[in-house]
N, C-alpha and C positions, 0 to 999 in steps of 0.2 A: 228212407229204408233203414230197419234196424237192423242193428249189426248180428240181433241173434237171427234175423231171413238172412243175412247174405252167410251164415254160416252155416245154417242149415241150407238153404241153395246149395251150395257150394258142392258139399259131400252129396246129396242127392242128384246133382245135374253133372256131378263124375260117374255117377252108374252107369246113366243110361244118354247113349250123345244121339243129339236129334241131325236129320239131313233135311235136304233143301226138296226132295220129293215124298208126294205123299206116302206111296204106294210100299217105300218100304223106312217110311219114318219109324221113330218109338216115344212114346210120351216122357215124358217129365212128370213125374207127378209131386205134388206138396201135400203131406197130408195136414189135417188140421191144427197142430200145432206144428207146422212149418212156415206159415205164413201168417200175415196181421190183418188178411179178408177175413170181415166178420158179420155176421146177421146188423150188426149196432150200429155199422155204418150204410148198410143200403138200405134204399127206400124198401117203406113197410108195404107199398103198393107192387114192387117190382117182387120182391120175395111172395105176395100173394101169386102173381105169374108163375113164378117159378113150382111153389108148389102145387098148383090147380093142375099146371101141365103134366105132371108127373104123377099125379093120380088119376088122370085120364090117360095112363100108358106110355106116355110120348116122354124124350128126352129133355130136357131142358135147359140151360145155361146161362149164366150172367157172363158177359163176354163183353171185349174193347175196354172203352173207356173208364168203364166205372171198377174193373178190376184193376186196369191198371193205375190210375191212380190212388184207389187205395192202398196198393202197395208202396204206392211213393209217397204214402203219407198224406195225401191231399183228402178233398171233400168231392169226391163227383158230383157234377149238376144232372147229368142226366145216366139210366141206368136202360142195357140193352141187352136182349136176351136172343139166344140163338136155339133154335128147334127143329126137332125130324118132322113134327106138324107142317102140313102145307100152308098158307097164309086161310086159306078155305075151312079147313078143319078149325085153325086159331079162331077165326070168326065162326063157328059153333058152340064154342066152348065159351067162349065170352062174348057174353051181349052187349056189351060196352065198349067192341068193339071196331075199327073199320078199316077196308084194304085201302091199301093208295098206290101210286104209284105202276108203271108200265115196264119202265126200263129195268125198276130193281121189287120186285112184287113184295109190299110188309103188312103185316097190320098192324096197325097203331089200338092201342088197349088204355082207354080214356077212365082218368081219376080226377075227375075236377079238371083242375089247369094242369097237373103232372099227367104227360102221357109216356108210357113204358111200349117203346119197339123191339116187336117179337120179326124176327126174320128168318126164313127156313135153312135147312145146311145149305150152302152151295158147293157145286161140283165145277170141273173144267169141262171148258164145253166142247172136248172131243172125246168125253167118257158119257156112254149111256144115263139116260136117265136112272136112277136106283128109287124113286119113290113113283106115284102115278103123278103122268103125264099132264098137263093144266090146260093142253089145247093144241092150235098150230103150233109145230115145231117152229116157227119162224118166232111166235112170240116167246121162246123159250130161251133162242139166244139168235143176237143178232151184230154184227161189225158194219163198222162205216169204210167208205173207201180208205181212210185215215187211220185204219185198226182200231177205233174207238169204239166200245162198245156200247151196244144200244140197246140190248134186252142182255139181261142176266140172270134169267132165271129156269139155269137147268138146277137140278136137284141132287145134291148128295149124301154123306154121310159126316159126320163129326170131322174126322182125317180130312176130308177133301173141304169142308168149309174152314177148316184153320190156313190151307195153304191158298184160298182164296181171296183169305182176307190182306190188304194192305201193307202193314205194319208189324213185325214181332211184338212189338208192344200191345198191338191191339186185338192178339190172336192167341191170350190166355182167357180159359176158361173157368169158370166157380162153379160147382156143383151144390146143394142144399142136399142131397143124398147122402153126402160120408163128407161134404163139406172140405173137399181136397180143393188144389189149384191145378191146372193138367193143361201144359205147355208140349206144343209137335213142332214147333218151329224158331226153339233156340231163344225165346223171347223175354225169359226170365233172365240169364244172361246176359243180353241185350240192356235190360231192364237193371243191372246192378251198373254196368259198364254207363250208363246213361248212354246209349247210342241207340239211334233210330236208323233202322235198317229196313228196307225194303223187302216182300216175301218175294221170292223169285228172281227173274232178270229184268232188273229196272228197267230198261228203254222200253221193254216189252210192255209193262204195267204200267208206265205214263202213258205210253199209247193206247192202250185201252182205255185209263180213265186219266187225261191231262190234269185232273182236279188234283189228283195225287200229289202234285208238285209243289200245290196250294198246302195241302194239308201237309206235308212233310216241312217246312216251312215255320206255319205257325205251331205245330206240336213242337217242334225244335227250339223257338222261342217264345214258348207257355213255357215246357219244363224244365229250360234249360238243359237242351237235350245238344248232344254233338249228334251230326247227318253224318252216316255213316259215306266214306270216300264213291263207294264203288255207286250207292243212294243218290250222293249229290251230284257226280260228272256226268250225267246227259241230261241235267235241271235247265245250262242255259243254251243248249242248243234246241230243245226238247221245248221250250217255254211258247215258241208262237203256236204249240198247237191249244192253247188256249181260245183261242179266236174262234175253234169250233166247237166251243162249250158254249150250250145257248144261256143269253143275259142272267136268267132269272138264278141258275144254280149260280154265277158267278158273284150275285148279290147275296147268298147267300153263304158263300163260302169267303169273300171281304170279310162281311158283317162279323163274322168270328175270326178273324185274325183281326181285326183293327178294334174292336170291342171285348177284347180277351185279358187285357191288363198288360198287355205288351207289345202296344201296337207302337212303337219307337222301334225295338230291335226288329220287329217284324219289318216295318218300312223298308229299313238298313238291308235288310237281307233277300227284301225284291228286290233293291235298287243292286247289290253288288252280285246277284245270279241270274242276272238282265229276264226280269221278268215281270218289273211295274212298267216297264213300257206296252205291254201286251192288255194291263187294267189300266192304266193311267194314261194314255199315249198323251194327249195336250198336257200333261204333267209334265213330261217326262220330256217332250220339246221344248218347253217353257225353262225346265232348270238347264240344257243342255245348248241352247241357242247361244245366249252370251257368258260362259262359264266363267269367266272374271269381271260381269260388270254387276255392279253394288246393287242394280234392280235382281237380280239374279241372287246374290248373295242374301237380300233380305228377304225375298222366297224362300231361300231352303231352312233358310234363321227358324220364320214361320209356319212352316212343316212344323220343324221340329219343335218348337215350342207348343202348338196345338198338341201334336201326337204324347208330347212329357205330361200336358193338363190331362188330356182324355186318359193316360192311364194313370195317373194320380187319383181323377174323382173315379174309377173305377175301384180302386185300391179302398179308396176311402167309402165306398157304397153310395155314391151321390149318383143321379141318374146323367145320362150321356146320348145323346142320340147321334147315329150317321148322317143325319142330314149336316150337321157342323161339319164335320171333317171333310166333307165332298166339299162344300162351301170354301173349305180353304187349301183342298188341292186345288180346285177350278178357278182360284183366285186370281192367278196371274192371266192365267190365258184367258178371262173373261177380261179382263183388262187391255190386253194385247187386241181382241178381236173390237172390242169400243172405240180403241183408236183407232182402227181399220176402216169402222163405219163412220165414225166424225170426218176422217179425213174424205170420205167419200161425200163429204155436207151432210149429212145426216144431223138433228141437232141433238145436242147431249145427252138429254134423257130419252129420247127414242130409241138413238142408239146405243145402248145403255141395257137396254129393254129388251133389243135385239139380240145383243150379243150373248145376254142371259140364256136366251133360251135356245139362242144354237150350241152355244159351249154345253149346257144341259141334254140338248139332244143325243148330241157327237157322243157323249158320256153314257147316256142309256143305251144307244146300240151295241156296247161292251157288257157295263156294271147293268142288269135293267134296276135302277134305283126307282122304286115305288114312288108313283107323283106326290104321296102324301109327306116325302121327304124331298125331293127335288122341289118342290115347292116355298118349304122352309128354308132351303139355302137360298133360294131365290129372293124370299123375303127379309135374309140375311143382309146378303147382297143389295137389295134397296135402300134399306136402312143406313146403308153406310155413309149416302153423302147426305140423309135427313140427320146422321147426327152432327154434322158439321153445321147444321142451319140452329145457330142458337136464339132465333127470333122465341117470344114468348108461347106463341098458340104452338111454334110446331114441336117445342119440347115438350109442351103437356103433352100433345097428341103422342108426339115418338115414347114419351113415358110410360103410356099404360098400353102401347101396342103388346099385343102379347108374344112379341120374338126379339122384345127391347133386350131381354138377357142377354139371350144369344148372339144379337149385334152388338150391346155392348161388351160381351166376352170378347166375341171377333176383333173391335176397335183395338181392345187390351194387347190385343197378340199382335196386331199389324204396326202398333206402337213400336216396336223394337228400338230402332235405336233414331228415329226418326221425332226429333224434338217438339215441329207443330202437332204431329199427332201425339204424342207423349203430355204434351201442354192440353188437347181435347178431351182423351179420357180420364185424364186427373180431376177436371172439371165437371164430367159426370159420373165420376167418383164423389168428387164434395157433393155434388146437387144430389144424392140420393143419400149420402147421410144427414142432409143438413135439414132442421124443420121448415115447417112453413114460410116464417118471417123470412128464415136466410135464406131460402130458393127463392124468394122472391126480389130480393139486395142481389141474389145472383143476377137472376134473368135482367133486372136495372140495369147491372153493371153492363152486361155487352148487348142488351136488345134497344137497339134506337128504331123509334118509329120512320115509316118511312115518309121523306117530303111530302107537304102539299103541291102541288102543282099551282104554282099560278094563274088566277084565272085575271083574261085580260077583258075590260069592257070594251064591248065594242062603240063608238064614237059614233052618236047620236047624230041627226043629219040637223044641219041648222036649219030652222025656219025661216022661211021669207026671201024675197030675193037674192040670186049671190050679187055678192059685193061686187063693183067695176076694181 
C-alpha cells in the first residue's frame, strides 16, 4: 500500500466513520486519485461486465478480492462483480452466460477459460425482499438445525450486501462510473492496519457459514494478515462445526489454502487453532499418539518439508498438484493401518493395498479428494517399496512409470535424516543423470540374477534282476 493511499485514506476516513449496522452506516468513499485501483490492473473481460451492466440500467461493481488486493499491491487471479441484476436478468444480458449454484444463486459469464462471477446484492434475511422475488420463500433463504446456512438468496441493496459480505476486506467496492473506491464497513482501515476482521458477530457468521474459519485462516496467511482478536476466539471452539460442511466445498476450500504459496504457515495455523484435526483427523492422531517418539518426529520433519517444496515450486511457477500433499499427510497413518493388516497375517502387499484404500476412504468422507487425485497418491504410495527393488527389469519399468517423479520426489523428502533411505535416493539421483553405459554399470553394480535351482536327476532303475 503507498503511503500517498494511507494518507489520503487517512484524512477521508476522519470524515466520515462507518458502524457495524447497515441501516444507519455512511460510506467511505476514495475518489479517483485516492486510491492505486485502476482499469490497467483488472481483467479487460471483467471491466466489459462492468460496463455492459451499467448500460443496461443496473448497478455494477468490482468487489472482494480483486479490489482488495490491488490495493495491497498484489496481482488478483480472479475478479468479481456485485449487482442489483437478479442472476435471471445477468443471464439476459449475457449469452456467455450460466446460473450455478442453490444455496448461493451466481452467474458465472464465460471468456475462454477466465470466467468473471456476477452475484446479486444480498440482504439479511429478516428484511423483506427489495428486488422481485425468484420463487418459494424457502429457496430464498434457509438455516440448518446448526444455524448454517443453506439458501442465501434474499435480495438487497448495495448497503445490505456490503454488511453481508464476510470480511472488511472483502467488502470494498470499484465503481467504473466516477471510478471511486466506497467502503460501509470500516475495511479500508482495516486494510492499512493489515487486520482481518470479521463483518458482524463472529460466532454468528461462522455459524452460518463454518467455511469462514477456513477462509479467515488462509487470507491471513496469503497476506500476511494479523486475525483480528474478537475474529479469531471462537475459531477453536467453533472449528468441529466443519464436519457439516459437505466433502466437496471442503476440497475446495483445502485446495486454496494448501496451493496458495503458503501452505507451511497455513498448516501451523490449523494445527495451533485446533482445526486440522476436523480435515486431517488420521493426521492429526498419527503426529499426536507418540509425541516424542522419532517415528513421530520424522512425520512432522516431512510435513514440513513437503509443505516448504510445494510453496517454493509455487513461488517459482513450476506445476504442483494435491494429490502429493494428501499422499504425505496420509503417510504415516497408511503405514500404521499395514501393520495392523500384516499383523492380522495378511501378506505384505495385499495388505498394503488394503490399507491404501481405507486410509483414502476415511479421508474422502471429510476432504471429498477427486479419484483422479486419490488415485495419484495411491500410486505414489506403490511406488515406494518398487523403488527400493533395484533389480534391472523393474527400474526400467519404475522409470518411465509416469508418477516416477512424484515418488521419487516423495522418496527425497521421506529421506530425512534416515541414512538407508538417503543412500536409495541418491542413487536414483545418479541413475537419472547418468547416460546409458553408466545406468547400466549401475544396475551391474547391485542387480544379481537370481539362483538357478538345482535340478536333481532322478536315478534311473537298474535293469535286470536285483542283486541277492
Amino acid at each position: 500500500m503507498s503511503g500517498l493511499f494511507k494518507r489520503l485514506f487517512s484524512r477521508t476516513a476522519s470524515k466520515k466513520a462507518t458502524t457495524s449496522n447497515a441501516s444507519d452506516s455512511e460510506a467511505v468513499i476514495l475518489k479517483r486519485d485516492q486510491h492505486c485501483v485502476s482499469r490497467k490492473k483488472i481483467s479487460k473481460n471483467a471491466l466489459k461486465v462492468l460496463y455492459k451492466l451499467n448500460e443496461n440500467g443496473f448497478q455494477a461493481y468490482l468487489v472482494g478480492g480483486g479490489v482488495r488486493d490491488i490495493l495491497l499491491g498484489l496481482q488478483p487471479k480472479d475478479f468479481d462483480v456485485a449487482t442489483d441484476a437478479t442472476p435471471e436478468q445477468v443471464k439476459s444480458i449475457f449469452k456467455n452466460s450460466r446460473l450455478i449454484g442453490r444455496r448461493f444463486r451466481l452467474a458465472h459469464i464465460l471468456y475462454g477459460r477466465e470466467v468473471i462471477e456476477v452475484a446479486t446484492f444480498r440482504a439479511n434475511h429478516d428484511e423483506p425482499q427489495k428486488t422481485k422475488k425468484t420463487g418459494n420463500k424457502n429457496d430464498q433463504s434457509r438455516t440448518s438445525d446448526h444455524g448454517m446456512l443453506m439458501r442465501d438468496n434474499v435480495y438487497g441493496n448495495m448497503v445490505d450486501d456490503a454488511f453481508r459480505r464476510d470480511f472488511t476486506l472483502n467488502a470494498l467496492y470499484y465503481t467504473v462510473r466516477d471510478f471511486s473506491v466506497i467502503d460501509y464497513t470500516n475495511g479500508l482501515n482495516d486494510l492499512a492496519e493489515r487486520k482481518l476482521r470479521l463483518i458482524g458477530e463472529p460466532e454468528d457468521r461462522y455459524r452460518e457459514d463454518p467455511v469462514r474459519i477456513l477462509r479467515a485462516i488462509r487470507l491471513a496467511c496469503k497476506l500476511n494478515l494479523t486475525i483480528g482478536s474478537e475474529t479469531a476466539k471462537p475459531i477453536p471452539q467453533l472449528s468441529e462445526l466443519l464436519t457439516h460442511v459437505s466433502s466437496a466445498r471442503l476440497w475446495d476450500e483445502s485446495n486454496k489454502m494448501l496451493l496458495s504459496g503458503s501452505a507451511e504457515s497455513t498448516w501451523n495455523a490449523l494445527r495451533e487453532r485446533n482445526v486440522a484435526r476436523y480435515l486431517f483427523s488420521q493426521t492429526i492422531t498419527a503426529l499426536e499418539q507418540k509425541p516424542e517418539s522419532f517415528e513421530t518426529q520424522q512425520f512432522e520433519q516431512f510435513i514440513k518439508m513437503a509443505l516448504q517444496s510445494t510453496d517454493k515450486r509455487i513461488k517459482s511457477q513450476l506445476p504442483v498438484t494435491p494429490a502429493f500433499l494428501y499422499a504425505v499427510f496420509l503417510w504415516a497413518p497408511l503405514q500404521q493401518k499395514a501393520q495392523q493388516l500384516i499383523g492380522k497375517k495378511l501378506p505384505f502387499y495385499e495388505a498394503n493395498q488394503k490399507a491404501a484404500t481405507q486410509v483414502m476412504e476415511k479421508q474422502r468422507q471429510t476432504i471429498g479428494i477427486p479419484k483422479r487425485f486419490s488415485m495419484v497418491a495411491k500410486e505414489i504410495w506403490a511406488l515406494q517399496n518398487r523403488l527400493s527393488n533395484l533389480r534391472k527389469k523393474n527400474v526400467y519399468s519404475v522409470f518411465q512409470h509416469q508418477r516416477f517423479r512424484a515418488a521419487y520426489d516423495f522418496l527425497c523428502l521421506r529421506a530425512g535424516d534416515d541414512a538407508e533411505l538417503q543412500k536409495l535416493s541418491k542413487w536414483w539421483t545418479d541413475f537419472q543423470e547418468a547416460d546409458d553405459l553408466e545406468q547400466n554399470k549401475m544396475l551391474n553394480s547391485v542387480s544379481h540374477p537370481p539362483k538357478k535351482k538345482r535340478r536333481f536327476k532322478s536315478k534311473k532303475k537298474r535293469s535286470g534282476p536285483p542283486s541277492n
